[in-house]
N, C-alpha and C positions, 0 to 999 in steps of 0.2 A: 300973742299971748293967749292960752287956753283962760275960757272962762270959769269962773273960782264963784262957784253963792256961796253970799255975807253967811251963811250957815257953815257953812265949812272949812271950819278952823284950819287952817295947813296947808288946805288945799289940797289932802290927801284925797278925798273921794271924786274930785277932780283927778287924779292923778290914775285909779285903779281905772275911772271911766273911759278915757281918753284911752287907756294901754288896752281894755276891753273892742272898742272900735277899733283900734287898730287891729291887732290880736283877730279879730272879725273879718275884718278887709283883707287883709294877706291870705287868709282859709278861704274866705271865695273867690278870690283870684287862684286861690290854688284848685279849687274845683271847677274855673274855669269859666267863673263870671268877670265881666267887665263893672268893675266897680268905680263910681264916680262920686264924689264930697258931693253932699248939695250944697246948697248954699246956704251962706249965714242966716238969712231971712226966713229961709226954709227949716232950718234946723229950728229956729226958736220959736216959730210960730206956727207949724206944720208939724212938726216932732218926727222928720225925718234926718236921720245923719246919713244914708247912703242910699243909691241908686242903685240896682244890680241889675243886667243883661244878661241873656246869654252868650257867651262870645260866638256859638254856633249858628246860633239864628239872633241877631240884632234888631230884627223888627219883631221878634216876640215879644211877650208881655214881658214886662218886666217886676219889682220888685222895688218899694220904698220903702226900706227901713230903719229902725230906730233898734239902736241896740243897746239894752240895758245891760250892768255888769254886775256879779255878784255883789249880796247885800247884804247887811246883818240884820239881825229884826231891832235890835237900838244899837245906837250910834255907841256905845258906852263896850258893847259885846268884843269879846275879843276875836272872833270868830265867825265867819262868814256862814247861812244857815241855805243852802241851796235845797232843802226839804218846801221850805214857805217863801213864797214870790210875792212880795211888794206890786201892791197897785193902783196907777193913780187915777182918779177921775178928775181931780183939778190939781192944778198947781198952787205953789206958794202963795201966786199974787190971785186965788180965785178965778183961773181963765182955764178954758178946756186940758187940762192933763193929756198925756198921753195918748188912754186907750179910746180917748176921742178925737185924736188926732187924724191929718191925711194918709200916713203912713198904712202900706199894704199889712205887713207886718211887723210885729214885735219881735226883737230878737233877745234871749235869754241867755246871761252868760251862767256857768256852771262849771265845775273843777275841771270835768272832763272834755266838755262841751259844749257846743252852744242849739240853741233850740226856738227855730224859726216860727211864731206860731200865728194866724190868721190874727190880725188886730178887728175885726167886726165879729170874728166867732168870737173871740176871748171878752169882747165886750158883752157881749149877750149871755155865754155862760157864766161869766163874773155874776153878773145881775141876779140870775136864776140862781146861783150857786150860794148866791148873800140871803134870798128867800128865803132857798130849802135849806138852810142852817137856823133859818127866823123862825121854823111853824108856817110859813109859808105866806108871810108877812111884814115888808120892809116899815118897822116902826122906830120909835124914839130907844128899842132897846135892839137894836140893831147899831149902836152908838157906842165906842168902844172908848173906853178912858183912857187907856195910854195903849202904847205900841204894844205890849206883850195880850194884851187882849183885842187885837186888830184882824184876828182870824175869824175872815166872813164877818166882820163887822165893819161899819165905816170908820175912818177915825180922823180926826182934824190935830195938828200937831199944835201945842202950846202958840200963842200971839203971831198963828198964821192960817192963811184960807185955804189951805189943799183941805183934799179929801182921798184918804186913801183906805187902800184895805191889804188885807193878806188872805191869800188860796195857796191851798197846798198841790203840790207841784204835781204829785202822783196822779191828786182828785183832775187837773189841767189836764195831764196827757191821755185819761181815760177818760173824760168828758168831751173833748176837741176833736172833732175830725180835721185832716190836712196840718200837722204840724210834723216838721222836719226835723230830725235831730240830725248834728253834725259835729262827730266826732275831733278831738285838735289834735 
């Protein structure tokens, strides 16, 4: 049984996530990576879902990734916003999120594509990128009150310890060196 957070009524974002990984794993197999599950352990505490090789050369480097799937900016929206990319510095229960996880890269799902992007550059231009939207000053107004004011700003969701923000996808791909897009 896939796992469902107590946040997620249905089980639906559970449902778009898991078809997102998948959806992931078939396209780089179809480009010719050898794609491997990590492991449970890995996945929850590592914030890697997959391994990739090259099937050409197998003692190359490889590839630990986490692949996020489109998102709405609230939960409420009918409509997925692949303009602004959710992101996390901690999780729910206040422990390293994502974009401080082991994972090489982050992987971005989007209508058309998906978009492989260094998880150490995207940490660091996040940071820099929260600044220079601040005056160039991570302070107490860099603090966002709900989701729709989460762009470049930190935000903590209602009666829980994540910490997240929103950057806009455009400002990502021209700020990032070494990110991959890959057509589906």
């Amino acid at each position: 049984m896939a796992y469902i957070n107590k946040y997620d009524t249905g089980g639906k974002c559970s449902k778009v996530g898991h078809k997102a990984e998948s959806d992931f794993a078939s396209l780089a197999e179809s480009k010719g990576w050898a794609v491997s599950k990590a492991s449970r352990r890995d996945n929850m505490y590592k914030h890697i879902d997959f391994i990739l090789r090259d099937m050409d050369n197998l003692n190359s480097d490889h590839y630990l990734v986490d692949v996020k799937s489109r998102k709405k900016t609230s939960r409420k929206d009918k409509n997925f916003n692949d303009d602004w990319i959710w992101l996390e510095f901690k999780n729910v229960q206040g422990k390293d999120g994502w974009l401080l996880g082991a994972s090489t890269h982050i992987v971005f799902e989007r209508e058309n594509e998906f978009v492989l992007v260094p998880r150490e550059e995207l940490l660091s231009w996040a940071r820099q990128a929260i600044s220079d939207h601040n005056g160039g000053k991570v302070t107490i107004k860099c603090r966002a009150k709900n989701a729709r004011e989460a762009k470049y700003k930190y935000y903590t969701r209602w009666n829980r310890d994540d910490l997240l923000t929103q950057v806009n996808y455009k400002d990502m791909i021209q700020g990032i060196k070494n990110i991959e897009i890959w057509a589906k």
